[in-house]
N, C-alpha and C positions, 0 to 999 in steps of 0.2 A: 455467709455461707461459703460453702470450697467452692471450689472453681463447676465443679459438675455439677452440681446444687444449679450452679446461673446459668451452666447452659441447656438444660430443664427449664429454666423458665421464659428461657427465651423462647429454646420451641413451642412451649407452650402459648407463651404472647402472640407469635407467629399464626398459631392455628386456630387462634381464637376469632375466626374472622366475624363475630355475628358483633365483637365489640367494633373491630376494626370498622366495618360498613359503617357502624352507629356513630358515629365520631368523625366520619366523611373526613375532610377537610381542616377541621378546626387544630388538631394536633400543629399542620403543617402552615395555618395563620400565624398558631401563637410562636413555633420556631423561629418564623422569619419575621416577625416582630419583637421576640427578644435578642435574636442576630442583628435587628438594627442593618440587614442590608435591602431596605427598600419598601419592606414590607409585601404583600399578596397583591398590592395592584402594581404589575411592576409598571406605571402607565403613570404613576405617582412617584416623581422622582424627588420630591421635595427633601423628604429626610434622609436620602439615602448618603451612602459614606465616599467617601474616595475611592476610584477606582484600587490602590495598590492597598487602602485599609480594607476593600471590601476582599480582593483577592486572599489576603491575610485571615482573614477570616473563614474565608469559605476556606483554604488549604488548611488550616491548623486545625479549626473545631469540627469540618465535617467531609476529610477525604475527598474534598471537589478538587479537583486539577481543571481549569477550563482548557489555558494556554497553553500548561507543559505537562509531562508526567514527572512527578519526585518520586525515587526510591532508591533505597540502599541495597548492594551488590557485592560481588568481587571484584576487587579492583583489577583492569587487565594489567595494572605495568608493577602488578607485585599480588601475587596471587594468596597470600597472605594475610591480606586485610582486606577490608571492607571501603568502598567509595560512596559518595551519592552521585546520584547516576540521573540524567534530565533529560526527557525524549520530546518529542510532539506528542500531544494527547491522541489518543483513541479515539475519530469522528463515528458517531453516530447514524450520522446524515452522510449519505454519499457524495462523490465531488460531483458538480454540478454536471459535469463533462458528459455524464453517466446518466441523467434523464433522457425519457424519450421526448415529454413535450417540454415546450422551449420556455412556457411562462411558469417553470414548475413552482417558485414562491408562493406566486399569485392561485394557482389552481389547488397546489395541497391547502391553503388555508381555506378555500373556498368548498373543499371537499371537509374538512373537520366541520365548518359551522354548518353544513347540512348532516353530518353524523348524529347517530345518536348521545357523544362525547361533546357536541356543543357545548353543553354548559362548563365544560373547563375551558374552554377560548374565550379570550378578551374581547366584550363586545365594542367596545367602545373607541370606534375608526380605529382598530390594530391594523390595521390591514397593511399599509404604507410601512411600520413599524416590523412589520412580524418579516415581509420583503425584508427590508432591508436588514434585519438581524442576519437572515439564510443567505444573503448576500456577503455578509460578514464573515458568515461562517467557511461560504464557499472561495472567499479570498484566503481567509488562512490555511485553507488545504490547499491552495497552488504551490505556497509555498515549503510545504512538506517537499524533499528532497525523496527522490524515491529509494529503494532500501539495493537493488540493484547498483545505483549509480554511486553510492555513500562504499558499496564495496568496492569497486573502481576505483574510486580515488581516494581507497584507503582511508574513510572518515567515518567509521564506526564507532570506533572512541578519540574523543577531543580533549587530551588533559590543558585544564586549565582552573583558574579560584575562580572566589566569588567577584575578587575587586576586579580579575579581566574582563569577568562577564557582562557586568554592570558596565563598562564602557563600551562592550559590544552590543547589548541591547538594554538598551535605559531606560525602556518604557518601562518596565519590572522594576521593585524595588529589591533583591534580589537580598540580600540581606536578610533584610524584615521579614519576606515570603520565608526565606530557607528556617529564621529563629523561630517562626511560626509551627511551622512541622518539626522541628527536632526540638523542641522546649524542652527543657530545661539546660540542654546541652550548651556552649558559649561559642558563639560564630562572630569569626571577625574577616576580612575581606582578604586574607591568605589562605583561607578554608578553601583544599583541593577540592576539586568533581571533576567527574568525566561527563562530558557532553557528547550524544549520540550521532543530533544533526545542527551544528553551529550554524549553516546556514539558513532554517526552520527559522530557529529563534532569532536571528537578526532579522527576518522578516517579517514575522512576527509584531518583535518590537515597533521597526518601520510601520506597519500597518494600524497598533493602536494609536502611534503618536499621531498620525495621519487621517487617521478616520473624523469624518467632519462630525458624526454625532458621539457625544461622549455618553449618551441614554442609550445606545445600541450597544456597545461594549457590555455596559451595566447588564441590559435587560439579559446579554448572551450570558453572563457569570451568571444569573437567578437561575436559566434555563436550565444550564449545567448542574445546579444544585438541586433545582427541583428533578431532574432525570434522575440525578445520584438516589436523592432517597425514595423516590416514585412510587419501586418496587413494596416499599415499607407502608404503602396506603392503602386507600376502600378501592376496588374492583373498578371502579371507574377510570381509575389510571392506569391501571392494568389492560384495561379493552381499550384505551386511549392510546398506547403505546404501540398496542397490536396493530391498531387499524393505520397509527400514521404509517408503520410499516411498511403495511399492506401497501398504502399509496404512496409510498418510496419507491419498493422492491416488487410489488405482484407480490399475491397470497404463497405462490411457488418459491419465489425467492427471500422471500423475509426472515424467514428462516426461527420466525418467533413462534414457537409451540406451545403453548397455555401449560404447563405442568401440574399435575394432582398436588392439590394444597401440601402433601406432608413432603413430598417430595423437595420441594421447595423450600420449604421450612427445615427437613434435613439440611438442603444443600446452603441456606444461610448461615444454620448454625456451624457446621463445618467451617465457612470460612472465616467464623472471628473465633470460633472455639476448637480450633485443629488437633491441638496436641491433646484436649478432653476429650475427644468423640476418638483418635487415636487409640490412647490408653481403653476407653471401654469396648472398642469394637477388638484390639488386641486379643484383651483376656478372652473376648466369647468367640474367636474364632481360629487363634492361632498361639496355642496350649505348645509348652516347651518340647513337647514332644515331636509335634510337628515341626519345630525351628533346627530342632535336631537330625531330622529325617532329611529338611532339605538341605539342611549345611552338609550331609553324609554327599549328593546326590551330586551339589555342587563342587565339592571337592572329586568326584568318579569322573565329572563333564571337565574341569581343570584339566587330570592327571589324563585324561583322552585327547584334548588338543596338545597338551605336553609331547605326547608318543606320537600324534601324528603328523607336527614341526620334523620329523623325522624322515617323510616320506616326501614333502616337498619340493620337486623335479626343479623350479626355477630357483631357490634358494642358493647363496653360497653359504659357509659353511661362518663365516663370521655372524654373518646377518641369523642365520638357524639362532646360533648362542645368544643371540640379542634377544632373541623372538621369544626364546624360551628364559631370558631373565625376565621380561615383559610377564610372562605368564605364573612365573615363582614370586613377582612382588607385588601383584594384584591383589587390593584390597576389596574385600566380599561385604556390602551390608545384605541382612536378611531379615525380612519381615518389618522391623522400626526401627527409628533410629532409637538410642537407649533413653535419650532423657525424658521421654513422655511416659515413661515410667515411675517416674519420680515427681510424685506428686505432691511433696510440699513443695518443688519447685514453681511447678504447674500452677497452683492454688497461690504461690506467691507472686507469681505473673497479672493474676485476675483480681491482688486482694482489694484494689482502688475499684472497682464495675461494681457499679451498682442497677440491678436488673427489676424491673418496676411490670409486673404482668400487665398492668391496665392497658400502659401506652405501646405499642411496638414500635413505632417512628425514634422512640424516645430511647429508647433499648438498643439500633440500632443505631443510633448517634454516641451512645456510650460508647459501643463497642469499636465504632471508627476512631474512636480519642485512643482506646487500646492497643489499636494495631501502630495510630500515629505513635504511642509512647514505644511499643516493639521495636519501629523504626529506628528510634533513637538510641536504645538502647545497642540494635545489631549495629551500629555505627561506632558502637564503641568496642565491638568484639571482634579475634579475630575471623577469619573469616573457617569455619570449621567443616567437615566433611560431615558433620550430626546435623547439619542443615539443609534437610532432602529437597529434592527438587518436586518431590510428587509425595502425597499422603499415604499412610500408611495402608489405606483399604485401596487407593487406586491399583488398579489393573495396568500397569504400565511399570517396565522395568529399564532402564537407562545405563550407561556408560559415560562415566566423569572421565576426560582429560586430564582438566585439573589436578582431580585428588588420584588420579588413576585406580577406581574403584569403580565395582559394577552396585546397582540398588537393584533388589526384588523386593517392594512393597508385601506386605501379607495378602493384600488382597488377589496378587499373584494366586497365590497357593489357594485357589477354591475348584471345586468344581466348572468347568469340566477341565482345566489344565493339570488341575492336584488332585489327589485325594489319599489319604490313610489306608484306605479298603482297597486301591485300586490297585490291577497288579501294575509292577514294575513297567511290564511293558507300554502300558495308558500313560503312567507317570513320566517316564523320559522321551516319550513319544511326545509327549504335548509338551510341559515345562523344561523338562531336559532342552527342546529348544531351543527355548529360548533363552535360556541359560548358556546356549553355545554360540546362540547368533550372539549377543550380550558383548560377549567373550573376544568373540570374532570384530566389533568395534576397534579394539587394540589395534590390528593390522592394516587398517584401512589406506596409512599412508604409504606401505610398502607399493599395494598394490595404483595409486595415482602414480601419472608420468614423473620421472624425475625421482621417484619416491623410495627408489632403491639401486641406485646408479652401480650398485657392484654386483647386483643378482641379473640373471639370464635375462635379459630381457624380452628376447624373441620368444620364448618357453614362456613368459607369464604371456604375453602380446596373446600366443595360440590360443593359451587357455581362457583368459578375458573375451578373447572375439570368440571362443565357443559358447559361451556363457551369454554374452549378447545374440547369439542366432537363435537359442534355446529358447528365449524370453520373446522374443521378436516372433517368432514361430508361431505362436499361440493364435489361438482365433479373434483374441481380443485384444485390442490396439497396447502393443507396450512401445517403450521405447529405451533399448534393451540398454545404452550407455548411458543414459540418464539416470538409469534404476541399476547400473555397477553393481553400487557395492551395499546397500541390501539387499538385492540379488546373492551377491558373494558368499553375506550373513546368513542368509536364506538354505541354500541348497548346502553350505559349509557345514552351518548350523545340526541341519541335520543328520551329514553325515559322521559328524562329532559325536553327537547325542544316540546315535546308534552301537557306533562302536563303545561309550560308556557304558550304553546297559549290556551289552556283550559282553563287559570285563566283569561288572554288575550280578551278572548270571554263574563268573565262576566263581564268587565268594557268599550269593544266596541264592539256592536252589530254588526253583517255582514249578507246580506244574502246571499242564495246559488248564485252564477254565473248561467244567467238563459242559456240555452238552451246547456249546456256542460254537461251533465249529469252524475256528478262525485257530490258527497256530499264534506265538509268542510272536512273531515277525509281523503276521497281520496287525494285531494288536499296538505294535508298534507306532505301525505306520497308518 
């Protein structure tokens, strides 16, 4: 079937929850008994694999990263191609640091086997076990390096291969892990990556080699696995997850919200079927017409901060010409990017998935081998400006460095920021905007110290510290140089976006909306 064909039937799998209840469990028995990592009592460690075969496994066949996270990226030291890129995993569980009571191992397990979720806790003396796994856990997060301190001493990206890596952390078999996740692709131990926090992962390493029980490691990999697909089970995992939360974080801070079945089921399909649900939500909501209207709108909010480069008191006159070459080569995407249009492509991406309504656990393990083959493949492309950072329906519009391009996703363009019917004034009033703040990214290092060493400085200094008292002023706590320069984007934004539909108004006449008694200005603003 094409590609939309299976992502139909995934959602469908997905909401089929009266099969899903029925089937409880057993789906994710027979997984981890033909995975061969341990099986469902992870308390039975008899058959289980090798730590680095079983790592292998869970990273190639079902997107579990326990240790690290793998993904491919832009490389920073050539913006042109693609790296794999290795971070500390995503914790779960908070650092221990962060409980209020002091035996919190011993007390969260003690609170699950009185829950109504008992029945998924291991009855049989875990107790000692289940300690010392979160114990496990909580040593590898000391070693996370925090994100503040890594920009400090400049160790956000660590280029280096596979064969350094492996002698800096030898617990991994790093090799084998990486031809696992990029299958089919051919890795040999001069295969570049960029490593995020080198310190992490030697730590890391040190702590698997170290750890006196090799059953804890084990059991923490299953845990990882079972989290990963959790979501894809009967209801009882679902309220199992809620409640450890709950007694992680308080019902306040857990931050875990039960979502309406389809909701959820949307937002899965979405992420293994992007560029399908792209394409059909395109055609039913953002017709060439509209693509048209806003690239008109786009280009009025350009040709307005162009004219007002012109007014700018702290500028010298080299730096203006910069300013406004910046604004003449700025590349626009609007609404998608082009290739999810192309849908023998799209259909040729999915033609290996194979989508089976019965099982959904089983469905959503296909589609993790899919994204892993995606992986590989973007590793072999270069690294292109068609590879958005956000989907084509989100609400969120961005500024690339990089590619020096702004994106406005389609999903921009709805009501209440857009509309077809609305007058002008509602339109550049709301998305005009953001279309200038957008815009207004570009400048951002003028305005940092240092950032324009030949413009006025005392003239930007004034204007910056009025812009700081303005914000600060407010009733409600800001803190006006922290918030600079979206600030700057903010109130810049819209004074751009005003004076576009003011240029706007001498090339299409409107009149007032009669009986709403508001003028074009109100409307605006």
């Amino acid at each position: 079937g094409s590609a939309k064909e299976k992502a139909v039937q995934f959602y469908r799998s997905c909401m089929d929850t009266q099969r899903i209840e029925s089937q409880g469990t057993q789906p994710l028995k027979d997984l981890l008994n033909q995975a061969s990592v341990g099986g469902w009592s992870i308390t039975d460690m008899g058959k289980a694999k090798s730590f680095n075969e079983t790592l292998q496994t869970l990273m190639g066949r079902y997107g579990t990263f326990p240790f690290f996270r793998v993904h491919v990226g832009p490389s920073p030291f050539d913006h042109n191609t693609n790296i794999i890129q290795i971070d500390h995993p995503e914790f779960e569980i908070p650092p221990e640091s962060k409980f209020k009571e002091k035996n919190y191992p011993k007390v969260t397990y003690q609170r699950l086997m009185k829950g109504k979720n008992s029945c998924l806790v291991p009855q049989d003396d875990f107790t000692d076990c289940f300690s010392l796994t979160l114990s496990f856990i909580s040593n590898l997060q000391r070693v996370v390096t925090p994100l503040q301190e890594r920009q400090q001493r400049g160790m956000l990206f660590f280029r280096t291969t596979i064969g350094e890596l492996q002698e800096k952390a030898p617990a991994i078999d790093w090799l084998s892990c990486l031809q696992a996740v990029f299958h089919p692709m051919p890795m040999n131990l001069s295969q570049p990556i960029a490593v995020h926090d080198m310190d992490y992962l030697q730590g890391m390493s040190q702590l698997i080699q170290q750890w006196p029980k090799e059953r804890v490691v084990h059991i923490y990999m299953i845990i990882c696995l079972v989290g990963n697909l959790s979501p894809a089970l009967d209801s009882r995992f679902q309220d199992a997850r809620l409640e450890l939360s709950e007694i992680l974080y308080g019902k306040m801070g857990s931050g875990m919200i039960p979502a309406e079945r389809w909701r959820k089921c949307l937002t899965d399909t979405s992420s293994f079927f992007e560029p399908v649900l792209g394409e059909m939500i395109v055609q039913e909501i953002f017709p060439q017409q509209t693509k048209k209207h806003a690239e008109q709108m786009f280009s009025e909010v350009r040709d307005a901060l162009y004219g007002q480069l012109n007014h700018v008191e702290w500028m010298d006159e080299q730096t203006r010409q910069e300013a406004k070459a910046l604004v003449s080569e700025l590349q626009v995407e609007i609404g998608y990017p082009a290739h999810i249009l192309q849908t023998a492509k799209v259909n040729l991406e999915y033609q290996n998935l194979e989508i089976n309504e019965d099982t959904f656990l089983l469905n959503v393990v296909a589609c993790l081998n899919v994204l892993r083959e995606n992986s590989y493949l973007k590793l072999l492309q270069h690294n292109s400006q068609d590879n958005w950072h956000v989907s084509p329906w989100a609400v969120h519009s961005y500024y690339s460095i990089r590619h020096h391009t702004v994106v406005f996703p389609a999903g921009m363009f709805r009501s209440p920021f857009f509309h077809m019917e609305f007058p002008s004034a509602v339109n550049f009033g709301a998305i005009g905007v953001f279309m200038a703040h957008e815009l207004l990214h570009m400048f951002y290092g003028y305005v940092l110290p240092g950032g324009c060493p030949t413009c006025d400085r005392s003239a930007l200094q004034k204007s910056t510290d009025c812009l700081i008292e303005q914000y600060e002023s407010y009733s409600y706590k800001v803190n006006g140089t922290f918030t600079l320069l979206e600030n700057t984007a903010d109130t810049g934004g819209l004074t751009i976006a005003y004076q576009a539909y003011k240029n706007w108004l001498k090339k299409h006449k409107e009149e007032d909306l009669p009986n709403i008694g508001l003028s074009q200005d109100q409307l605006f603003y």
